[in-house]
C-alpha positions as CSV (number, residue, x, y, z in Angstrom):
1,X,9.0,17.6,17.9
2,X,7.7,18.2,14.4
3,X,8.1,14.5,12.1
4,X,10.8,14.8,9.1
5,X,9.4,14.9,5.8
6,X,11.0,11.8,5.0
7,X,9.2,9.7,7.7
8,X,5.9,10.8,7.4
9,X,3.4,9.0,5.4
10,X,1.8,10.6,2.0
11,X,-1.6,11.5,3.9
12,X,0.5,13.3,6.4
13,X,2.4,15.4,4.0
14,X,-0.8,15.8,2.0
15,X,-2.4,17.0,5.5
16,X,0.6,19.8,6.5
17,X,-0.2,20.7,2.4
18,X,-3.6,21.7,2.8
19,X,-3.3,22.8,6.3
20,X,-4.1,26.3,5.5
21,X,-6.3,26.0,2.3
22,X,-8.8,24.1,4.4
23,X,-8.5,26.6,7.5
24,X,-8.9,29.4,5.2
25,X,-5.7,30.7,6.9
26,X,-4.3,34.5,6.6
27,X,-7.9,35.3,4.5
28,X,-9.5,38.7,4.9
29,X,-13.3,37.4,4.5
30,X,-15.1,40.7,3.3
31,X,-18.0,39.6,5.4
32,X,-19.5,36.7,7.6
33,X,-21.2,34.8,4.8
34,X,-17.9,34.7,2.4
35,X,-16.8,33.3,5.5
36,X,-19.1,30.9,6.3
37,X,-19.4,29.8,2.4
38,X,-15.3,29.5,1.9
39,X,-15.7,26.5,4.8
40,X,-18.6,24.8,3.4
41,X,-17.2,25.1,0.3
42,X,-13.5,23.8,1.1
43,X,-15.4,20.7,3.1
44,X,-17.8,19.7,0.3
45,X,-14.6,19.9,-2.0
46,X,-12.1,17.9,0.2
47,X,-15.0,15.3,1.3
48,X,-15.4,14.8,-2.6
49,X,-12.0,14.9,-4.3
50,X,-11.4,11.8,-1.2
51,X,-14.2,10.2,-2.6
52,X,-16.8,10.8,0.3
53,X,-20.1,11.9,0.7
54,X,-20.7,15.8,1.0
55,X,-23.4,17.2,2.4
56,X,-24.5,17.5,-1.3
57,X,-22.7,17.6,-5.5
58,X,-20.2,20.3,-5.6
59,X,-20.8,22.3,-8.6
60,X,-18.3,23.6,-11.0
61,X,-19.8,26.4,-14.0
62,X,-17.9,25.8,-17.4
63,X,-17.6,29.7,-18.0
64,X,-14.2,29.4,-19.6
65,X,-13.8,33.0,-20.8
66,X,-17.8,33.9,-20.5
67,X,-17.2,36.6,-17.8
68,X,-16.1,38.4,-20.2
69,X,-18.5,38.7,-22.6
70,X,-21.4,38.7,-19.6
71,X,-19.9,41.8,-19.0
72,X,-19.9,43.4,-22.3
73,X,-17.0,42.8,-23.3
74,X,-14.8,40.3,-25.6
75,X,-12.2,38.0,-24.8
76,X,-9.3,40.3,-27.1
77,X,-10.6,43.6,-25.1
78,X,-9.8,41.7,-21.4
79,X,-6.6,40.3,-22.9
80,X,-5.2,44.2,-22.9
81,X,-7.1,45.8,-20.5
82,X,-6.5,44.6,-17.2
83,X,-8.8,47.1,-15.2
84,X,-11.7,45.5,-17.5
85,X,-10.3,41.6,-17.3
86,X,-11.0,42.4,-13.5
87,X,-14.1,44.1,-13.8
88,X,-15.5,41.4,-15.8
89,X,-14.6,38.4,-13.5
90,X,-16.0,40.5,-10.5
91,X,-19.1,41.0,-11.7
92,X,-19.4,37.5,-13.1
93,X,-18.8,36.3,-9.5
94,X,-20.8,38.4,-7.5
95,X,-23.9,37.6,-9.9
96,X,-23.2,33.8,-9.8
97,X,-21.9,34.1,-6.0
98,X,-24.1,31.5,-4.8
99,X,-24.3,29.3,-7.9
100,X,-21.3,28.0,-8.3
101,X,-18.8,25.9,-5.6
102,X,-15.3,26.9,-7.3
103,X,-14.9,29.8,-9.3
104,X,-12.3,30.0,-11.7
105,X,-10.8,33.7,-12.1
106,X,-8.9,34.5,-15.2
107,X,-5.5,33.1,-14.6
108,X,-5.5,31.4,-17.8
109,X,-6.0,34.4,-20.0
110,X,-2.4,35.9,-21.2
111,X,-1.5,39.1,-21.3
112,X,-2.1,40.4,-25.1
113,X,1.1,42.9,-24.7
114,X,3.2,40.2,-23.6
115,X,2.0,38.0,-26.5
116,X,2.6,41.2,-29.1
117,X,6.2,41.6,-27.3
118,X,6.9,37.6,-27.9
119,X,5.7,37.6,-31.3
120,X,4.7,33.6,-30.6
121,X,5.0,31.6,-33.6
122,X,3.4,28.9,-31.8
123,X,0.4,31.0,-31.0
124,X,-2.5,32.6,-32.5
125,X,-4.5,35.1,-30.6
126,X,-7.4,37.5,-31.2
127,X,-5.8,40.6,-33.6
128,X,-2.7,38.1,-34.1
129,X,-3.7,35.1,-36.4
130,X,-7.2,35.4,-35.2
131,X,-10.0,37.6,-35.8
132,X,-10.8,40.2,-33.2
133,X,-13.8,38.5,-32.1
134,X,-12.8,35.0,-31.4
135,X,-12.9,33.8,-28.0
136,X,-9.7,32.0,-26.7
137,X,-5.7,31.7,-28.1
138,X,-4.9,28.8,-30.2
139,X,-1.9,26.7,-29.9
140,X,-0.3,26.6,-33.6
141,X,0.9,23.1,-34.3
142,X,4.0,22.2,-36.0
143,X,7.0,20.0,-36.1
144,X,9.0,22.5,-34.5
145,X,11.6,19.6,-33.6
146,X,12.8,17.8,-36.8
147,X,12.7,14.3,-36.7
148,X,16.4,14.2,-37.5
149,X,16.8,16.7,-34.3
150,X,15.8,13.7,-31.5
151,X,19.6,13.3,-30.9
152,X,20.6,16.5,-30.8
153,X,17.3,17.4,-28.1
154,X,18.5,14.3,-26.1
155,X,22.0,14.9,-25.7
156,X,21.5,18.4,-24.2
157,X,17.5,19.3,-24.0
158,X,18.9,22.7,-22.2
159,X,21.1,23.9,-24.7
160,X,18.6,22.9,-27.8
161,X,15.3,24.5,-26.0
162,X,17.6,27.6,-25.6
163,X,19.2,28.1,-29.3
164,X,16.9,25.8,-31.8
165,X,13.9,25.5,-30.0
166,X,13.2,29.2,-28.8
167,X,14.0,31.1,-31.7
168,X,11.5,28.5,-33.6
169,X,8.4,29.3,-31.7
170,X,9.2,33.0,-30.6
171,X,9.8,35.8,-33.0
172,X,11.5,37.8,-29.9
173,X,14.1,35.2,-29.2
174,X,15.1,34.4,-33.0
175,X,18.6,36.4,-32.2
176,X,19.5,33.5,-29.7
177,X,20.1,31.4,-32.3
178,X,23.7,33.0,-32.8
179,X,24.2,33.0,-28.8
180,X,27.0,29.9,-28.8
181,X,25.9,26.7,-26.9
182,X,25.5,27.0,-22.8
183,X,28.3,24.2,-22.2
184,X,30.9,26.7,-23.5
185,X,30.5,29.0,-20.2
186,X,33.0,27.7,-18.1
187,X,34.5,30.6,-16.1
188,X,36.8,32.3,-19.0
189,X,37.4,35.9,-19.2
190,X,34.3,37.7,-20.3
191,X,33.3,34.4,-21.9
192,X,29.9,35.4,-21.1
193,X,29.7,39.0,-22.2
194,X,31.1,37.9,-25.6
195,X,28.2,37.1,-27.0
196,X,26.1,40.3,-26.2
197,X,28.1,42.1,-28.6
198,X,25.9,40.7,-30.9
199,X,23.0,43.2,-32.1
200,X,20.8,40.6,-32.8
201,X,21.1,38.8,-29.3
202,X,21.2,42.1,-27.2
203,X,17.9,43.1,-29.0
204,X,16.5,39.6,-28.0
205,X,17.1,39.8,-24.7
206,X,16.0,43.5,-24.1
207,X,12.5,42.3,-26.1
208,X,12.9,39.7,-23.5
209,X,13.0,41.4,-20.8
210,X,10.6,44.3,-21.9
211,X,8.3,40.9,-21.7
212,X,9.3,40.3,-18.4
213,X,8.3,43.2,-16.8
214,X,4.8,43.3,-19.0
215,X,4.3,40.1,-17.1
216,X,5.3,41.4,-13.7
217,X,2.5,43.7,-14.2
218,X,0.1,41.2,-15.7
219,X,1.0,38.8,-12.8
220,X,-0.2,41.5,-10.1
221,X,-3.4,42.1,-11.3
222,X,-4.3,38.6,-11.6
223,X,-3.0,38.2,-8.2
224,X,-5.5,41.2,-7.2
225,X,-8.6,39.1,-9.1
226,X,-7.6,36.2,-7.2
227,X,-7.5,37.5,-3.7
228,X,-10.5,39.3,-4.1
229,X,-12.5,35.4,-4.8
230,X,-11.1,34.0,-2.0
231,X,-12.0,36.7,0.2
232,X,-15.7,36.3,-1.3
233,X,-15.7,33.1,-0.3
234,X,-14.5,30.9,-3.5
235,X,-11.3,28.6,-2.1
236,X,-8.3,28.5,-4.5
237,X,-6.1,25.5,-5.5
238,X,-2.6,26.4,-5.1
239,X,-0.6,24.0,-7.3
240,X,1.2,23.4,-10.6
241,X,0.4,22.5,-14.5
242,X,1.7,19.2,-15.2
243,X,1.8,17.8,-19.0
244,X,2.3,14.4,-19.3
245,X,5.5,13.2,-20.9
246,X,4.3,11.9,-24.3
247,X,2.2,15.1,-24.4
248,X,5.9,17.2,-24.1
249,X,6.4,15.9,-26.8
250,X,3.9,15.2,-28.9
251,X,2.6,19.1,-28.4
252,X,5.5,21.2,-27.9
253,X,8.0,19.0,-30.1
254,X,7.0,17.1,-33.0
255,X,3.5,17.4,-33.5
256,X,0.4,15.7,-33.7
257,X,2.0,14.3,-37.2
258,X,5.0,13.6,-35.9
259,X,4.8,12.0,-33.0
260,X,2.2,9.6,-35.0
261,X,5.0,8.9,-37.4
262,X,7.5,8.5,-34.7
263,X,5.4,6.1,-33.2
264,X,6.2,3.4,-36.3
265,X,9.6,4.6,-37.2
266,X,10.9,5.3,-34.3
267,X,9.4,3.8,-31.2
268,X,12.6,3.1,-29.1
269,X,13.7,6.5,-29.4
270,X,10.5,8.4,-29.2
271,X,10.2,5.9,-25.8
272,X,14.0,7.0,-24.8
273,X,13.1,10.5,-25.3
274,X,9.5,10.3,-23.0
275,X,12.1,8.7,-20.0
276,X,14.5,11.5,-20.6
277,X,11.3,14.2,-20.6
278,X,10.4,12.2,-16.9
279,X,13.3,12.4,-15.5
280,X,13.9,16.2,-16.4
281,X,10.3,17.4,-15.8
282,X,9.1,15.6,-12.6
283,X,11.4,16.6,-9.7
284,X,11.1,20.4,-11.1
285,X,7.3,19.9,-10.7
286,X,7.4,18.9,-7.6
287,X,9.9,21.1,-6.7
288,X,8.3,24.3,-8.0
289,X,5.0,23.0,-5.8
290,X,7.4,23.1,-2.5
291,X,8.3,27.0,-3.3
292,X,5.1,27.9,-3.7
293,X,3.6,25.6,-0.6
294,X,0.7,23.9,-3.3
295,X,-0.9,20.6,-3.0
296,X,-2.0,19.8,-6.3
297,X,-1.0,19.4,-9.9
298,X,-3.3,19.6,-12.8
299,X,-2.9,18.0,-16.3
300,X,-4.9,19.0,-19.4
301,X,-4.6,15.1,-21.4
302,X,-4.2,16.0,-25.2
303,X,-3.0,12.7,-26.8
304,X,-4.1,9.8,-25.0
305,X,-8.0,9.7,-25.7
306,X,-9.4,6.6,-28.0
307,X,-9.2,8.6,-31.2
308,X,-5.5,9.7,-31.3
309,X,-4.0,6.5,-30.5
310,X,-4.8,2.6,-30.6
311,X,-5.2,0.9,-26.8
312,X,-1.6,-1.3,-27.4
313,X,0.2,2.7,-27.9
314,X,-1.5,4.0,-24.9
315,X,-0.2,0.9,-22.9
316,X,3.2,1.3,-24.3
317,X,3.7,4.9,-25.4
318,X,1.2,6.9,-22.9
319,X,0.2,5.5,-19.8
320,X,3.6,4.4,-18.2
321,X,5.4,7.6,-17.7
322,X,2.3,9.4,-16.7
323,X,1.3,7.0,-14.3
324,X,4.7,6.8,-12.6
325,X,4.4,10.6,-12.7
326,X,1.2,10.5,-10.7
327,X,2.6,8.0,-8.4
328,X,5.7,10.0,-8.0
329,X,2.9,13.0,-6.7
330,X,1.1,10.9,-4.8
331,X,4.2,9.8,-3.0
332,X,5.0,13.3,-1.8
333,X,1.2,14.2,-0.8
334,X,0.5,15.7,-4.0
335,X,-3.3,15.4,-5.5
336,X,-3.6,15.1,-8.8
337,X,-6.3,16.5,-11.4
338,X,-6.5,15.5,-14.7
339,X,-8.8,16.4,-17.7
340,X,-9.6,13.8,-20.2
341,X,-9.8,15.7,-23.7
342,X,-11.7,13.6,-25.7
343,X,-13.1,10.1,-24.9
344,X,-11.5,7.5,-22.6
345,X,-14.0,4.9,-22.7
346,X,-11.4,2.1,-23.6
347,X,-9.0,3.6,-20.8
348,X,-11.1,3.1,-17.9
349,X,-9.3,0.1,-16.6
350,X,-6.5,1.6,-16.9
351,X,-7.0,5.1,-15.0
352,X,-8.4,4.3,-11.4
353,X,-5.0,2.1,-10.2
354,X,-4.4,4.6,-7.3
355,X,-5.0,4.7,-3.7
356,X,-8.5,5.9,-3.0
357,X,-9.3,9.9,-2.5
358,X,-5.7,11.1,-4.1
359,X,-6.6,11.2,-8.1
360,X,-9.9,13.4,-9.6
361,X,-11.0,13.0,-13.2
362,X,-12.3,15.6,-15.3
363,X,-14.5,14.0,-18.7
364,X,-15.1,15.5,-21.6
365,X,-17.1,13.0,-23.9
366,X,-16.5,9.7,-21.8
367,X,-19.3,7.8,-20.9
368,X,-20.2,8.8,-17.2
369,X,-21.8,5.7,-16.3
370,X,-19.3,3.8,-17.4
371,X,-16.5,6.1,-15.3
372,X,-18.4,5.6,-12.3
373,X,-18.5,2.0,-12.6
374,X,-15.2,1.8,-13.4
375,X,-13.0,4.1,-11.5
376,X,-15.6,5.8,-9.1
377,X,-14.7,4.1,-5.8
378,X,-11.1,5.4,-6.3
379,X,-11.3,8.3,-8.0
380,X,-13.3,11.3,-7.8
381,X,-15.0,11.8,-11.2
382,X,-16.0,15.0,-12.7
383,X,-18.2,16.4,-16.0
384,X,-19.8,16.1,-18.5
385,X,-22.7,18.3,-19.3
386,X,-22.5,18.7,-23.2
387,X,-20.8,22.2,-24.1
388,X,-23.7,22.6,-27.3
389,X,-26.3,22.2,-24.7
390,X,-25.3,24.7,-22.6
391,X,-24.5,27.1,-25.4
392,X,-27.1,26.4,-27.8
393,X,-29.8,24.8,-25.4
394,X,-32.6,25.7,-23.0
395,X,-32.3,26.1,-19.3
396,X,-34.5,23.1,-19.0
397,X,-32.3,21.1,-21.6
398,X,-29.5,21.8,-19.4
399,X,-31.0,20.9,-16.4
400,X,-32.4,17.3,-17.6
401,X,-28.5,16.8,-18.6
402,X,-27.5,17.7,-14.9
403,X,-30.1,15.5,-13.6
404,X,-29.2,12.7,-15.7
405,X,-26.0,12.8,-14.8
406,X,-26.5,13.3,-10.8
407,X,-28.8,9.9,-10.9
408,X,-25.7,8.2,-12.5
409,X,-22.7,9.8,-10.8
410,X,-23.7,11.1,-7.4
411,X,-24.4,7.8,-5.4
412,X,-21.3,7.1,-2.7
413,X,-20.2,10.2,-3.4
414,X,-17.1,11.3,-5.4
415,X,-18.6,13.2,-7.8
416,X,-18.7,17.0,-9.0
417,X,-21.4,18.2,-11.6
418,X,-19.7,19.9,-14.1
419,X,-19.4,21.0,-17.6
420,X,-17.1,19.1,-20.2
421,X,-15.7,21.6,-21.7
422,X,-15.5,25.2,-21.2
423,X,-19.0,27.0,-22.7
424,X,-17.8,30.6,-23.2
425,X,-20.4,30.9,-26.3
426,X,-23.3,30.5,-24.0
427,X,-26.3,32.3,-25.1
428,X,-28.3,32.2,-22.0
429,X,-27.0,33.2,-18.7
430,X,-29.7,31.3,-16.7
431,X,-28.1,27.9,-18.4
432,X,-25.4,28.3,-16.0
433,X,-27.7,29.0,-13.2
434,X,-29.8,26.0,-13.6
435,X,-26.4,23.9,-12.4
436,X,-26.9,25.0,-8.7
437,X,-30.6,24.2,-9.0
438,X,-30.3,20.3,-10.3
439,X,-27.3,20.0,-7.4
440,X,-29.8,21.0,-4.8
441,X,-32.8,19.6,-6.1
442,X,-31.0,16.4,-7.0
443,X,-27.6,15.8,-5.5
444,X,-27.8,16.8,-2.2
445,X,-27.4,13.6,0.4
């Protein structure tokens, strides 16, 4: 008789998670050798995320959105063409097939129609803010939550992201602002078709559902791209995005300037505020992981590196809710990935309280030597080949960084060579190559 999830231990729900990642389960392998590389691949990456010694360094190419332009192409073309978004990422892989551990298809590049059908205020993107030839989206940063507005968020977050927040940051929603609040819809007569005889919120939600359906479509073909790696032999992570609570709020809310401000004039609130962000976002995370049968959660850290904030606001403002949200993962065999934008040299003391094997660190500029003396018996530790190396450099530039770093990181195991950021501008395609040859050469055990 099969345990109940409530009895079994974290290990064994993480085990019944990855059950079929690390089989390779229900994958049509297009030949022998994406076969045989899938399970190499999935053991060096499990022996390494639990802190163990793999046969040799994992390596993970920071391409970003470099497929792209290997192919000929630029970033705004592959945002509207989905035929070529694919084409691009398929040749990129089969050209790097055996240089690279993990391959990261293009699941993080939107849809340009469903962007145009938005209209995001909050986003700028090639022909839409940017200039055709610029490489990535950027996240627009405002106070699109008044500071006089925390009451209003906290006494119904549901009803404020639907009628203030919404029509803020998305020209294709700004009709919802007359729609009346959602605690009126209690089961009276037509109460909910009432407000649809409204122009302006009918012709939201038509642009809103004309998005849908764009993204339907957007959503298949990336699903195409990323079957097609795993049946090449690259194994997926199937998981969720988490964003730490101060990070709710300090990029979707108030604002870099803001939430600094907040910080001084309103601490107790701003701290009330992060609880209620917990409490709403952490059981839909893990939640949403159940549907889709994932093991992992990823977090991209914006705010809680040296520069933004002073080490007494990390300990107060930062850390606690995003630890007890790791722990909360952890608890229901959940791993946990986390990229550290910027430096976290005076956080290392902080960041490796967790059980062995069940937390990875991705480093952008933190010292490396320092992270593995600090955290590197707990965690696994990833990065942090310099992006202007790769971009700018020579192949033998790059591959006296990844040597450097291999002497320092690789020993017990634990660690993955990597970039520390993305390096879409790279100049030379062989400085991606050269990766795979300093792993070999130098980290293999």
């Amino acid at each position: 008789m099969e345990k109940e999830w409530s009895a079994m231990t974290k290990e064994e729900k993480r085990d019944k998670r990855m059950k079929d990642y690390i089989e390779g389960t229900d994958i049509k392998f297009r030949d022998a050798k994406a076969e045989k590389l899938y399970h190499e691949r999935v053991n060096r990456m499990v022996k390494v995320a639990r802190c163990e010694k793999p046969d040799r360094v994992p390596v993970s190419i920071p391409a970003g959105h470099y497929p792209a332009y290997y192919a000929g192409y630029n970033f705004k073309t592959v945002m509207y063409d989905a035929d070529k978004l694919k084409a691009s990422w398929r040749k990129f892989m089969n050209d790097f097939y055996e240089d690279m551990d993990s391959f990261m298809g293009p699941a993080f590049v939107f849809s340009g129609r469903v962007m145009d059908i938005c209209d995001f205020k909050n986003y700028s993107w090639p022909g839409h803010g940017l200039g055709d030839n610029v490489n990535t989206h950027q996240y627009v940063e405002a106070q699109y939550m008044k500071e006089s507005e925390y009451g209003q968020f906290m006494k119904d977050p549901s009803d404020f992201a639907f009628r203030v927040l919404t029509p803020r940051t998305m020209g294709a929603a700004e009709g919802l602002k007359y729609f009346p609040p959602l605690t009126s819809f209690m089961a009276t007569p037509l109460v909910m078709v009432y407000p649809f005889a409204r122009k302006e919120i009918r012709e939201s939600f038509q642009k809103l559902i004309n998005a849908g359906e764009a993204m339907e479509q957007w959503q298949q073909e990336l699903a195409e791209s990323s079957k097609e790696s795993m049946e090449a032999g690259f194994p997926a992570g199937r998981g969720g995005m988490g964003i730490a609570p101060f990070d709710v709020i300090g990029d979707f809310l108030r604002g870099t300037q803001g939430v600094a401000i907040d910080m001084f004039r309103r601490p107790q609130q701003l701290l009330e505020c992060i609880d209620m962000v917990y409490d709403i976002i952490v059981p839909r995370a893990i939640q949403q992981i159940n549907e889709i049968g994932g093991w992992s959660m990823g977090f991209p850290l914006h705010r809680g590196d040296d520069a933004f904030m002073s080490r007494a606001q990390f300990e107060k403002f930062y850390w606690p809710s995003l630890k007890k949200y790791i722990d909360a993962l952890i608890n229901e065999g959940i791993e946990v990935s986390l990229f550290a934008e910027g430096k976290y040299n005076e956080r290392l003391d902080y960041i490796g309280d967790f059980p062995k094997g069940w937390v990875s660190w991705a480093f952008d500029q933190t010292d490396m030597a320092n992270a593995k003396k600090a955290i590197g018996d707990k965690c696994h530790i990833s990065g942090n080949v310099p992006s202007s190396v790769i971009i700018t450099g020579t192949p033998e530039q790059v591959k006296d960084n990844c040597k450097r770093l291999l002497e320092t990181c690789a020993p017990g195991g634990g660690y993955t060579l990597a970039g520390g950021a993305a390096a879409t501008d790279v100049k030379n395609p062989r400085n991606l190559k050269v990766f795979m040859e300093a792993a070999i050469e130098y980290g293999t055990y």
